[in-house]
C-alpha positions as CSV (number, residue, x, y, z in Angstrom):
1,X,-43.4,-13.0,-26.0
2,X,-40.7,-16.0,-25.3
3,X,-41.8,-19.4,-26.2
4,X,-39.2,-22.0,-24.6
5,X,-39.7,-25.6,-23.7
6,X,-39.6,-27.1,-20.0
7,X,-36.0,-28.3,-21.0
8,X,-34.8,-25.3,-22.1
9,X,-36.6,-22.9,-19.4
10,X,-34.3,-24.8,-17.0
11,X,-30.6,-24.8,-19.0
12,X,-31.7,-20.9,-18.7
13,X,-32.3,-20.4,-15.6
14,X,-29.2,-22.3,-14.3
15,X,-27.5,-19.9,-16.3
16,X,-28.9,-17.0,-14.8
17,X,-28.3,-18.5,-11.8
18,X,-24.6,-18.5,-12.3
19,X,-24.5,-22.5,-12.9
20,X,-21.1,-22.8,-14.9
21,X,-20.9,-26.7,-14.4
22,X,-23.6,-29.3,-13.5
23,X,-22.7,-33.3,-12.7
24,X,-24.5,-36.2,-13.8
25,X,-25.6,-38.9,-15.8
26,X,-28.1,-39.2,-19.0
27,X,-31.0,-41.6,-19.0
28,X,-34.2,-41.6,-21.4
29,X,-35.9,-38.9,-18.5
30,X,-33.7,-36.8,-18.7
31,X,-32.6,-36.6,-22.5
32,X,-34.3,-33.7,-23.4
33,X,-32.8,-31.5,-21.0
34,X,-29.4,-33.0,-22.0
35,X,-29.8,-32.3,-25.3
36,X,-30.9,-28.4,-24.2
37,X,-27.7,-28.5,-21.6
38,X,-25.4,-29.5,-25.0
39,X,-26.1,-26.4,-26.5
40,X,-25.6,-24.3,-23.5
41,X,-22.5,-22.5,-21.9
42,X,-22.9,-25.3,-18.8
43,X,-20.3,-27.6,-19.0
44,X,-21.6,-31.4,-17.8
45,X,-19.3,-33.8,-16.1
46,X,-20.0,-37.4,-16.9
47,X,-19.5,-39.1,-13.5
48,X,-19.6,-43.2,-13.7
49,X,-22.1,-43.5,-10.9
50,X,-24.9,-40.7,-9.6
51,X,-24.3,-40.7,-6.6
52,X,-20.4,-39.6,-6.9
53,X,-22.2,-36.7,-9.0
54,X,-24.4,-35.6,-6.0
55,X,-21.1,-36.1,-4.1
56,X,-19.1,-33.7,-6.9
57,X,-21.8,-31.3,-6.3
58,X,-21.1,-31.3,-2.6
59,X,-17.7,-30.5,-3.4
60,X,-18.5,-27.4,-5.2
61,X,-20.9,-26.6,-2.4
62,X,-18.6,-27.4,0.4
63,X,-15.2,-25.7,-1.0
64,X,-17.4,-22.7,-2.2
65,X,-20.0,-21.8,-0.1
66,X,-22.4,-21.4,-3.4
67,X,-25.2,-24.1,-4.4
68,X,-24.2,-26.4,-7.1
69,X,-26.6,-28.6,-9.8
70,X,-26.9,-32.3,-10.1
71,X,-28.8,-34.2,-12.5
72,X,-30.2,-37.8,-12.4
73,X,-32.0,-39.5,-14.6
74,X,-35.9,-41.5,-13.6
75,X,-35.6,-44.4,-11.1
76,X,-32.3,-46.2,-10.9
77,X,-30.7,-42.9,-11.6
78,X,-32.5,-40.8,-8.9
79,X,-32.5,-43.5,-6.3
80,X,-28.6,-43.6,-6.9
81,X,-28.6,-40.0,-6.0
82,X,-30.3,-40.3,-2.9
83,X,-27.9,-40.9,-1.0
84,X,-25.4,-38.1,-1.6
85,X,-28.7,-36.1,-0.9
86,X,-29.5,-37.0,2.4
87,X,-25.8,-36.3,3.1
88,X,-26.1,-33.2,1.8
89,X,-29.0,-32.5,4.3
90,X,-27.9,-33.7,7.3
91,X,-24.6,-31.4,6.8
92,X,-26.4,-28.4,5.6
93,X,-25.0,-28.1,2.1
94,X,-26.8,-26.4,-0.5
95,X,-27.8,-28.5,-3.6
96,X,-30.5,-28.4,-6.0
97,X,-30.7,-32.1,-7.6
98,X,-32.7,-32.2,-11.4
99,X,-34.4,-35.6,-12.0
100,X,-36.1,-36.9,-14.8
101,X,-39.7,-38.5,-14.2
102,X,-41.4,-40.5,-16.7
103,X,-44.1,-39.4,-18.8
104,X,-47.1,-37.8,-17.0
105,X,-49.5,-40.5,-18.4
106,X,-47.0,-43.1,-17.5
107,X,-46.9,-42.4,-13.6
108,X,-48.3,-44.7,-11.1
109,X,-48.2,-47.6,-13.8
110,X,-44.9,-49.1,-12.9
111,X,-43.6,-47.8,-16.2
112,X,-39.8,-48.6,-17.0
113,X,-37.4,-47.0,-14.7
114,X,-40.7,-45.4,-12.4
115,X,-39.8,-44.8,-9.1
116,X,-41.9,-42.3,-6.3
117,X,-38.6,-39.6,-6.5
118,X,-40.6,-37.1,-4.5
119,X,-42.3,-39.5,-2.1
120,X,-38.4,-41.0,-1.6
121,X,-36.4,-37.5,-1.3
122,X,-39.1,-35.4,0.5
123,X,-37.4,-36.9,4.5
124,X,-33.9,-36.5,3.2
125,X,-34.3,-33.1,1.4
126,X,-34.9,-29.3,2.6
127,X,-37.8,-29.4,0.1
128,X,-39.0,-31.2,-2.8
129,X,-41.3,-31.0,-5.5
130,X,-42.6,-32.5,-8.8
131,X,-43.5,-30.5,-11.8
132,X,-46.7,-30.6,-13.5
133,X,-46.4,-28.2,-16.0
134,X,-43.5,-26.5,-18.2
135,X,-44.9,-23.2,-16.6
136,X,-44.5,-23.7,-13.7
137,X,-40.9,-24.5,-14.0
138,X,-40.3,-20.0,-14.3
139,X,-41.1,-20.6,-10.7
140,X,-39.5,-23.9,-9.3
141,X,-36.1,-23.7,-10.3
142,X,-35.6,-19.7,-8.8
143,X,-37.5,-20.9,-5.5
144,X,-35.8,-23.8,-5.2
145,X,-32.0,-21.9,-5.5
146,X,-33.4,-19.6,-2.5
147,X,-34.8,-22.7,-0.8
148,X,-31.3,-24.2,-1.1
149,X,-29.2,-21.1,0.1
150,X,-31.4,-19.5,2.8
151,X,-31.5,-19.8,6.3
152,X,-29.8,-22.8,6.8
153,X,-28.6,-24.2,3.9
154,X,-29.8,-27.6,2.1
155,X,-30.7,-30.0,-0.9
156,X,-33.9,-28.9,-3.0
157,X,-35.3,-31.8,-5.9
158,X,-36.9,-31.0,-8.8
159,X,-38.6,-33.9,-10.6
160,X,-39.5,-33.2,-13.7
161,X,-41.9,-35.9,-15.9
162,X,-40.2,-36.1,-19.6
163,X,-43.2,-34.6,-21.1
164,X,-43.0,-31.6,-19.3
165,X,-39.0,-31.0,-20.2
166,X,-40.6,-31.6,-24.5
167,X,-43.6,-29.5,-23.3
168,X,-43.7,-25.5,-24.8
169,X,-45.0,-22.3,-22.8
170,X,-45.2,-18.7,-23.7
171,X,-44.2,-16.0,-21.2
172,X,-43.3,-12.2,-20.9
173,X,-40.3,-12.5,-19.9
174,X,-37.2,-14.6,-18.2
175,X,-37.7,-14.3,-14.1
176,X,-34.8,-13.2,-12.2
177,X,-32.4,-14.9,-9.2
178,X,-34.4,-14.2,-6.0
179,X,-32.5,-12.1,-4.0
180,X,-31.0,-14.7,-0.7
181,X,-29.8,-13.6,2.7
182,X,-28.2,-16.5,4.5
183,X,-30.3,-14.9,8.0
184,X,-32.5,-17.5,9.6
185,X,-35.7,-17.1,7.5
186,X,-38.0,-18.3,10.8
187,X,-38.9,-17.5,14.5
188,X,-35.6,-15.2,14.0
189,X,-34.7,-13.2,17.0
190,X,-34.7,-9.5,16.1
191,X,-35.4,-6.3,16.9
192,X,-35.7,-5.6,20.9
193,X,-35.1,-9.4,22.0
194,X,-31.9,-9.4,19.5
195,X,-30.4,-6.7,21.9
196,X,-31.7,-7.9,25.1
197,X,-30.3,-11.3,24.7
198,X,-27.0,-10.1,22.6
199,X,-26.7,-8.0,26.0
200,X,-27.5,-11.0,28.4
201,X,-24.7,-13.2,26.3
202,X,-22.2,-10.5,26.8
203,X,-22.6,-10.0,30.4
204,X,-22.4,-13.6,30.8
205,X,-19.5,-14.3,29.1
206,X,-17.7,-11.1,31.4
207,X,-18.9,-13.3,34.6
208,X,-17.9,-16.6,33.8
209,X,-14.8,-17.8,35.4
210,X,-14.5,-21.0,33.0
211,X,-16.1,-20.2,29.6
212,X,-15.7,-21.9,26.3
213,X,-16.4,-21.4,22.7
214,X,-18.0,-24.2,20.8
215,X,-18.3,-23.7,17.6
216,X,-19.5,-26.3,14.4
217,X,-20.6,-26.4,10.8
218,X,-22.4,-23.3,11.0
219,X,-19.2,-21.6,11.5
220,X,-17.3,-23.0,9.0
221,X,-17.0,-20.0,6.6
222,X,-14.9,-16.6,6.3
223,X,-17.0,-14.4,7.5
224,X,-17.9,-16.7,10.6
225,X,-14.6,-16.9,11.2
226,X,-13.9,-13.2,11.2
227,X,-17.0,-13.2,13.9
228,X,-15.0,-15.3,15.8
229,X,-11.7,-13.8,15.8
230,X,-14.1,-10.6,16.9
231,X,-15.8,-12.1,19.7
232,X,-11.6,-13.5,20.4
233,X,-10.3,-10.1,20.3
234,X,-12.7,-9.0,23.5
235,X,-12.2,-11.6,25.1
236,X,-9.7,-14.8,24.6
237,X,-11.9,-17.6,25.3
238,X,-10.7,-21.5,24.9
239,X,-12.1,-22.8,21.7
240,X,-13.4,-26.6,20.9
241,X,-15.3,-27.6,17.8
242,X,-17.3,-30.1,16.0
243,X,-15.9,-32.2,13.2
244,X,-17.8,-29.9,11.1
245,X,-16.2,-26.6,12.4
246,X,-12.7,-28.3,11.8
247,X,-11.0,-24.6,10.4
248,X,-13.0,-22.2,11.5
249,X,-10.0,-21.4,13.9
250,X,-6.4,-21.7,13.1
251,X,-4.9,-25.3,14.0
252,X,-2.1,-23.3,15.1
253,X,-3.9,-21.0,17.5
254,X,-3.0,-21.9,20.9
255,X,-6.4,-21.6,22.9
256,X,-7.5,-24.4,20.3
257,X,-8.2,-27.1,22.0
258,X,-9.6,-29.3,19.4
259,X,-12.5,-31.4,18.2
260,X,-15.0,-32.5,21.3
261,X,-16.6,-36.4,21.1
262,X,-16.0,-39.8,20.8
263,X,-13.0,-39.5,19.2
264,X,-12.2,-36.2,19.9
265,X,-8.8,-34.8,22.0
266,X,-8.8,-35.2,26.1
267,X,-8.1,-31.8,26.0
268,X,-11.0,-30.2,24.4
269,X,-13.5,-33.0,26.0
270,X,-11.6,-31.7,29.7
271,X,-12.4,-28.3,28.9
272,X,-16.5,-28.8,28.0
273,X,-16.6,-30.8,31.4
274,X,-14.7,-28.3,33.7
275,X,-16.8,-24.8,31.7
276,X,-18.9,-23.1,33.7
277,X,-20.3,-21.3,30.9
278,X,-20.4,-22.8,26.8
279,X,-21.1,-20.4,23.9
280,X,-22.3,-22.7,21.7
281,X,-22.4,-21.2,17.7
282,X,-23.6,-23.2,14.6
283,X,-23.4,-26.6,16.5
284,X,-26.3,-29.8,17.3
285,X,-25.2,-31.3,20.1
286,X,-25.2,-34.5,18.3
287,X,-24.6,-37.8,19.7
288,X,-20.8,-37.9,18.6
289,X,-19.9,-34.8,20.2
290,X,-21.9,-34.7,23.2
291,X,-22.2,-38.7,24.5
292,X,-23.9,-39.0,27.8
293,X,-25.5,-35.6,27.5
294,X,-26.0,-35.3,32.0
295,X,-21.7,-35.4,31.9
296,X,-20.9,-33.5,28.8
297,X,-20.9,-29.8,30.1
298,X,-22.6,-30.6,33.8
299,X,-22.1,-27.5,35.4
300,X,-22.3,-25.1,32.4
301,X,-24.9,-22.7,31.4
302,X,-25.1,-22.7,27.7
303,X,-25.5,-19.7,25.1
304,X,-26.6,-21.6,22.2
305,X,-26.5,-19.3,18.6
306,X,-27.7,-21.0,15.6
307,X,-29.8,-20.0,12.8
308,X,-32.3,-23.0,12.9
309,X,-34.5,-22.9,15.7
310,X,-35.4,-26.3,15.3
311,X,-32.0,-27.3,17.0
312,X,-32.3,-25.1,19.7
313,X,-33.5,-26.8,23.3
314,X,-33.9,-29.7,21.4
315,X,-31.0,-31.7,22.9
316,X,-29.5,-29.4,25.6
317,X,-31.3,-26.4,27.6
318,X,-30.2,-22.9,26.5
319,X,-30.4,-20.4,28.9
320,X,-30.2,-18.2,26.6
321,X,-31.2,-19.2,23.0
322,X,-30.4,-16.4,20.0
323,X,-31.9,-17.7,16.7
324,X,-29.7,-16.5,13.9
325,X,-26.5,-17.1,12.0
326,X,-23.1,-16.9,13.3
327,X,-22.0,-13.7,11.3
328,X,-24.7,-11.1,12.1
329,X,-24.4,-12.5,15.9
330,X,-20.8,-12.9,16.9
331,X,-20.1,-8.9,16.2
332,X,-22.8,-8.0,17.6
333,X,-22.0,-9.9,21.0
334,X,-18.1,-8.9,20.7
335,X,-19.2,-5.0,20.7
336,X,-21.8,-5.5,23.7
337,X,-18.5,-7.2,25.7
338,X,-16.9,-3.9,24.2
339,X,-19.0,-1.5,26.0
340,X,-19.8,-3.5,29.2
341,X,-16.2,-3.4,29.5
342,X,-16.1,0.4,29.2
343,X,-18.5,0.7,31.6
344,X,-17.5,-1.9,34.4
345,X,-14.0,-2.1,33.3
346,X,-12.1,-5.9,34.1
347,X,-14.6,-8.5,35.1
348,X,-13.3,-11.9,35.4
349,X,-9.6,-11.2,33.9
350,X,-7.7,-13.3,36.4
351,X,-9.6,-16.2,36.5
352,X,-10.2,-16.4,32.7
353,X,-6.3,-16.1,32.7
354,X,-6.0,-19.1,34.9
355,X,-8.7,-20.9,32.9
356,X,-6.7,-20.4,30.0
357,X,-3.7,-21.5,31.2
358,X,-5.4,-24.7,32.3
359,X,-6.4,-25.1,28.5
360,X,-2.7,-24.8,27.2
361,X,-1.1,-27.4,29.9
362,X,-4.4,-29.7,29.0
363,X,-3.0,-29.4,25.2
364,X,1.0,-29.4,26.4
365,X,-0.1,-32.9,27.8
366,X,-1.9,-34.0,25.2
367,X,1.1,-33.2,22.7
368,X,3.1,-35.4,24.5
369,X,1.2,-38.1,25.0
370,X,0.6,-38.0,21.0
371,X,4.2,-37.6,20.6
372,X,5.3,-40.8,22.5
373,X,2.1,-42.8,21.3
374,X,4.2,-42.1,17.2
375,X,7.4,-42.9,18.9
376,X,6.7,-46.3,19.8
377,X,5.1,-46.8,16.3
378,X,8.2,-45.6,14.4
379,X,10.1,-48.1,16.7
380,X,8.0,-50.7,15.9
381,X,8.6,-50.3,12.1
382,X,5.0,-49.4,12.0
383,X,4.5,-45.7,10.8
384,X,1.6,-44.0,13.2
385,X,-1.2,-43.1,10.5
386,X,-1.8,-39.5,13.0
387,X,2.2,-38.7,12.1
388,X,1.9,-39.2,8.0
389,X,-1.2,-37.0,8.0
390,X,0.1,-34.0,10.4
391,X,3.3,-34.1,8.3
392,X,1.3,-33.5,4.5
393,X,1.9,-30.0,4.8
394,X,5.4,-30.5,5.0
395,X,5.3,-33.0,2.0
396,X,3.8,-30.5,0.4
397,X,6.4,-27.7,0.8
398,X,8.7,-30.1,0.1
399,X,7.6,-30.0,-3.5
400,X,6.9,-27.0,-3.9
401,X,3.5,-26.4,-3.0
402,X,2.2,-24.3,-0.2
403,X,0.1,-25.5,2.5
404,X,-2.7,-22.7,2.4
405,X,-2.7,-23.8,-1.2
406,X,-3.9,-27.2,-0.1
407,X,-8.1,-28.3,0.5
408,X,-8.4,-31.8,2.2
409,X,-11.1,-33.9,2.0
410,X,-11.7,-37.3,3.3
411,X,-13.7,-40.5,3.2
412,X,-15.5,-42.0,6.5
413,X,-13.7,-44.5,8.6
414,X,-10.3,-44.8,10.8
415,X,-8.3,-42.1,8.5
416,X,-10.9,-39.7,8.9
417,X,-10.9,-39.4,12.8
418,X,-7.1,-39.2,12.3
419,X,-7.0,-36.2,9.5
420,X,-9.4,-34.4,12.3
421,X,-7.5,-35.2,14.7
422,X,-3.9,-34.5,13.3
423,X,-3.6,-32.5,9.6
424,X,-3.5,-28.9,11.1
425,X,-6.6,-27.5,8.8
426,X,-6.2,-23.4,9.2
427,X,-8.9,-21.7,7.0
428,X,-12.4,-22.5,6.7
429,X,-14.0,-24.5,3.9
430,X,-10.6,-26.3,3.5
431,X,-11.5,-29.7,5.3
432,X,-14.5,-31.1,3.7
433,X,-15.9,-34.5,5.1
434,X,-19.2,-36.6,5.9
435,X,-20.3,-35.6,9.3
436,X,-23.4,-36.5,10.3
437,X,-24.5,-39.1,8.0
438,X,-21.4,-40.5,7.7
439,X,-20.7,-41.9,4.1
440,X,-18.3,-44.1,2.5
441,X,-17.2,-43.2,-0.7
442,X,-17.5,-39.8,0.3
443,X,-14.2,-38.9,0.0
444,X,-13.3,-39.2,-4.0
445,X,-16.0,-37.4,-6.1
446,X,-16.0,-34.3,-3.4
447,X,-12.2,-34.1,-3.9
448,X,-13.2,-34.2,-7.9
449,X,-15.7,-31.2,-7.4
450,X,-13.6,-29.0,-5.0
451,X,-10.5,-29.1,-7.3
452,X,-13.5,-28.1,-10.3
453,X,-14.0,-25.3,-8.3
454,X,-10.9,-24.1,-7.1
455,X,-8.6,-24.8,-9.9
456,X,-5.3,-23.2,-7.9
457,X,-5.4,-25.7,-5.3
458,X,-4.1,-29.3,-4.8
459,X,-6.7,-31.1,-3.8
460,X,-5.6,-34.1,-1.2
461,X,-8.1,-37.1,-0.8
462,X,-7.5,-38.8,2.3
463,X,-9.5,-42.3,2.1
464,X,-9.0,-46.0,3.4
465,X,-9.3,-49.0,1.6
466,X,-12.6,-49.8,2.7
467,X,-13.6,-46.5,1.7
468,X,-12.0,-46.3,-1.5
469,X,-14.0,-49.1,-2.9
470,X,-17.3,-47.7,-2.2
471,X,-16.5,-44.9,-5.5
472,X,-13.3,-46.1,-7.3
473,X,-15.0,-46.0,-10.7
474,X,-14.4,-42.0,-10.1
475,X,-10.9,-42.6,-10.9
476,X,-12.0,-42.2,-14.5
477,X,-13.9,-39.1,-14.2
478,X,-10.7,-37.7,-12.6
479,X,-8.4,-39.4,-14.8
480,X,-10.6,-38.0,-17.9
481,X,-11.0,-33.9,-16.4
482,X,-6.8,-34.2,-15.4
483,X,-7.5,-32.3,-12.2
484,X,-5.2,-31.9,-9.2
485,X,-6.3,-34.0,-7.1
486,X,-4.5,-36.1,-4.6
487,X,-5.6,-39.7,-3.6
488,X,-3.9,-41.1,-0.8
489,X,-5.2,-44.1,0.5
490,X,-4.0,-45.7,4.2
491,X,-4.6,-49.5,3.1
492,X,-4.8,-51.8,6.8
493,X,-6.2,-54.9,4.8
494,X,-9.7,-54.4,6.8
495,X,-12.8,-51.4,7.8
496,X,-10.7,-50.1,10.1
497,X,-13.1,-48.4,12.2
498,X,-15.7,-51.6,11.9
499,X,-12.6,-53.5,13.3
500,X,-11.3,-50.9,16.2
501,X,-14.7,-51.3,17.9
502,X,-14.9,-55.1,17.4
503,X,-11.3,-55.2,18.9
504,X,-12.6,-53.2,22.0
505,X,-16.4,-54.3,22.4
506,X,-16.8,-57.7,20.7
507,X,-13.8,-59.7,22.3
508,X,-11.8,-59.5,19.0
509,X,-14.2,-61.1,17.1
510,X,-14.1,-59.4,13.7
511,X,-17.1,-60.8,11.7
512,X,-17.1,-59.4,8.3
513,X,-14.4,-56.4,8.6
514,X,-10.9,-58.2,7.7
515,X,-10.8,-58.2,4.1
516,X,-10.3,-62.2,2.8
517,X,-8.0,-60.8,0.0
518,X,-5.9,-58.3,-0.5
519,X,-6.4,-55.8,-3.4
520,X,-3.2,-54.1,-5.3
521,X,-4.8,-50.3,-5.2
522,X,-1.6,-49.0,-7.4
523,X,-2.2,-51.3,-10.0
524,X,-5.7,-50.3,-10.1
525,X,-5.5,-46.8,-10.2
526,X,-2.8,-47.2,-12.9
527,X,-5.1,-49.1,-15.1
528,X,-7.2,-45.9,-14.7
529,X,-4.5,-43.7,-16.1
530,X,-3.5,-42.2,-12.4
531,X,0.4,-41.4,-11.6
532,X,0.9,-43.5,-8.8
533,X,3.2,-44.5,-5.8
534,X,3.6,-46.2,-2.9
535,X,4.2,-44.0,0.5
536,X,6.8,-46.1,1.3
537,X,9.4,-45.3,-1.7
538,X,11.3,-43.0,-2.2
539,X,10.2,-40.0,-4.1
540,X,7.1,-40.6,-2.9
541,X,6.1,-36.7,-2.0
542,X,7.2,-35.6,-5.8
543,X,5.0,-37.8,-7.3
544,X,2.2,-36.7,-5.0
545,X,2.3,-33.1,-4.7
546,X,4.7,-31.4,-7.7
547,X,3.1,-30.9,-11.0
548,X,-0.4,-31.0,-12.4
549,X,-3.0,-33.4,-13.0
550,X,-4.5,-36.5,-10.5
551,X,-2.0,-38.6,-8.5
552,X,-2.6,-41.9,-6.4
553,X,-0.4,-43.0,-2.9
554,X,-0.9,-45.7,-1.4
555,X,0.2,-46.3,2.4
556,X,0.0,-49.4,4.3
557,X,-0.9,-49.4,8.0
558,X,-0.9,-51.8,11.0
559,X,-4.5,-52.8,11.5
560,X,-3.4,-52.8,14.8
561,X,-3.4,-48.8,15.1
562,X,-6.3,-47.8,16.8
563,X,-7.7,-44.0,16.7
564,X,-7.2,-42.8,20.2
565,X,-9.1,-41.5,22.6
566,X,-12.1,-43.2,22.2
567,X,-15.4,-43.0,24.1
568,X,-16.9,-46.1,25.0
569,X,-20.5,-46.3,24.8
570,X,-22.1,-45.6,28.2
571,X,-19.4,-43.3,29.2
572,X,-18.4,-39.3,29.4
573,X,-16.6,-38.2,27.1
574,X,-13.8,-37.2,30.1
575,X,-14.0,-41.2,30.6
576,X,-12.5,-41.4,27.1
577,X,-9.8,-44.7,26.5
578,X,-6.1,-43.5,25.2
579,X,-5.0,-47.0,23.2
């Protein structure tokens, strides 16, 4: 017989489960799994702040594919973590968060640092749950790591009172990772309707004159990527994305006609209104993308593949509707285009050829019209924020590190819809950012974990100085683990983004976005121990990319640039403003 305590049932488990590194911060909840975790092979990183180490977490997540630990402690602590959780949810990432609870006794007696964790996380969470005994730990940790990475991935909670971590069990023996296919896990569509409607997406895509591939955050990994590059090699459709399926194609591919919404490119907008037929993979037709849903794809039929039904005919109609994930579906519909083609030979060639070239004269336009826009910028003296990001890569080389060797992540604001719109991401899992929820301070602690995990990489924060502010305290976690992470902050004196749409909607009336004082970010980050410099010296791209260890740039901007298009509200996206 084993006799192990609720603390130390978990620390084993995450080891079993392949947990080499878990974030967080102690608190009297949780100190008797901390002291468990000291004695383990898990290495902790102290973050300053919990919610920076949900956001680490994500960055492990996000860069890796694999679920990643984060540990709060009761009240404060948890409540902290909240919101990197919800994030976590609304983009799908896979997270299993460990917080202390106070004593069993104690609960529902507004005991110090009390707070309803479970009754708080169970909206913003894939699933949650609060232990009542150290037994039944043997069972909550291994269900919650399948919870997290099945189906479509998500956060799981685990609250556990402070009793229960002290409290001692007996059992047989340790249970074992439960085995985890990333297949939608309900209402899948298999057996005979898989074929039939694999076969009725195939023959669709041969007929349509005007098709386009739309493909988001359920794409976004290699093996979704090789589906696509299938489905591509049958037949070479047009692709747009979502912010979230930002490198599931190569930036340099030339039937990529970029991110769809608000902000996204007048090309790939043009080419969702003008389809006659959308394949839509891994994607919500959220609000961003879509805006007024009656003029976003008006005279398309839509194929929508995704592996949670819930999204499917919840915003937009599918005519035909294929619940499950991207990899086991995209093969399967490239050889059914494989054989109809066999049998029926060219269907469509000429005018997909035409559509086609439509796309790349949409994009030859849209160049130019970027081109000129950083043109008149540089000869204002005013460097264009799009031209700085596209050119990173190059900075990069420059001191001698590759661009594939490069994972960019970014904070929410302004510089984020100009990294989407301009750093030429080419590999999945490589551009990590807050999509749907959308959170300040993002941008930092996910840099911290993806550099964790991917040690070989330069890791390049892209953040504003709005943004910045909402996690700087992570400077000292970085500063303290020496990773290579990159910060480079574009600082216009104001929320950028809170600004742009005052500027165009509000008469110029900026209430509360223009910062009253400015704020020397250099000195800052050099009082936490971060190589710094300023974007505008000299030397600048040494200090930022050659060598090991964390650097900070800084690069003032005109708060006058404006990210371009831009969909007012009311409007089609193909009624987009260029500023």
């Amino acid at each position: 017989m084993i006799e192990a305590t609720g603390a130390e049932i978990v620390v084993r488990l995450l080891e079993k489960h392949g947990i080499d590194l878990v974030a967080g911060i102690p608190g009297g909840s949780v100190l008797p799994l901390y002291e468990e975790l000291g004695k383990s092979t898990i290495r902790h990183i102290l973050v300053r702040h919990e919610q920076a180490g949900g956001f680490l977490a994500q960055g492990i997540a996000r860069s890796t594919g694999k679920t990643a630990v984060c540990i709060a402690t009761s009240g404060p602590g948890a409540m902290n973590l909240l919101t990197a959780i919800a994030d976590a949810r609304c983009d799908s990432v896979p997270l299993v968060a460990i917080t202390g609870q106070v004593n069993t006794a104690l609960i529902g007696t507004d005991a110090f640092q009390e707070a309803d964790t479970f009754g708080l996380s169970f909206p913003i969470t894939k699933h949650s749950v609060m232990v009542s005994s150290a037994r039944e730990l043997l069972e909550a940790i291994p269900r919650a790591f399948q919870i997290a990475q099945e189906g479509r991935p998500g956060p799981v909670l685990v609250d556990i009172p402070r009793d229960i971590q002290l409290q001692k069990v007996s059992f047989e023996s340790w249970p074992q990772p439960i085995q985890v296919e990333k297949k939608a896990v309900r209402f899948r569509t298999d057996g005979e309707a898989f074929v039939r409607r694999i076969d009725e997406a195939a023959r669709a895509l041969l007929a349509a004159k005007q098709p386009v591939l739309y493909i988001g955050g359920g794409c976004n990994s290699s093996e979704a990527a090789e589906g696509i590059a299938t489905v591509r090699k049958e037949l070479p459709l047009p692709v747009v994305t979502s912010l979230m399926g930002i490198g599931a194609v190569d930036a340099e591919d030339p039937l990529l006609a970029g991110m769809i919404g608000m902000h996204g490119s007048m090309c790939a907008n043009r080419a969702m209104y003008e389809s006659d037929l959308v394949i839509a993979v891994g994607v919500r037709f959220d609000d961003r993308a879509t805006g007024v849903i009656a003029r976003f794809c008006p005279s398309a039929r839509i194929i929508h593949i995704d592996i949670d039904a819930a999204e499917v005919n919840k915003i937009m109609s599918a005519a035909i509707a294929i619940i499950s994930d991207a990899e086991s579906a995209l093969p399967a519909i490239a050889e059914r285009v494989r054989e109809v083609r066999r049998e029926k030979g060219t269907i469509n060639d000429s005018a997909l050829h035409d559509w086609n070239t439509r796309i790349r004269s949409l994009k030859a336009e849209e160049y130019a019209n970027d081109a000129a826009r950083a043109t008149n910028a540089t000869q204002s003296k005013s460097m264009h924020p799009g031209a700085f990001l596209a050119a990173l890569p190059s900075c990069a080389s420059r001191a001698g590190i590759s661009p594939s060797d490069l994972i960019i992540t970014t904070d929410v604001g302004q510089h984020q819809m100009w990294s989407a719109q301009y750093y030429p991401v080419r590999t999945p899992r490589t551009f990590l950012t807050s999509g749907s929820l959308g959170t300040m301070g993002f941008g930092l602690p996910v840099a911290i974990g993806a550099a964790l995990a991917n040690p070989d990489k330069r890791v390049v924060c892209i953040s504003g100085d709005g943004s910045i502010m909402m996690n700087i305290q992570e400077l000292a976690t970085l500063n303290e683990l020496g990773v290579n992470v990159t910060v480079i902050v574009l600082d216009n004196g104001s929320l950028g983004m809170v600004r742009q749409q005052q500027a165009l909607l509000f008469n110029r009336h900026f209430s509360a976005s223009v910062f009253e004082s400015s704020v020397d970010l250099v000195a800052i980050a050099s009082g936490f121990g971060i190589t710094c410099a300023r974007a505008e010296d000299e030397g600048w791209e040494k200090v930022a990319f050659a060598g090991s260890g964390p650097r900070f740039v800084r690069l003032a901007i005109d708060p006058e640039h404006m990210v371009s298009p831009f969909v007012p509200a009311g409007k089609a996206n193909v009624e987009a403003l260029l500023l």
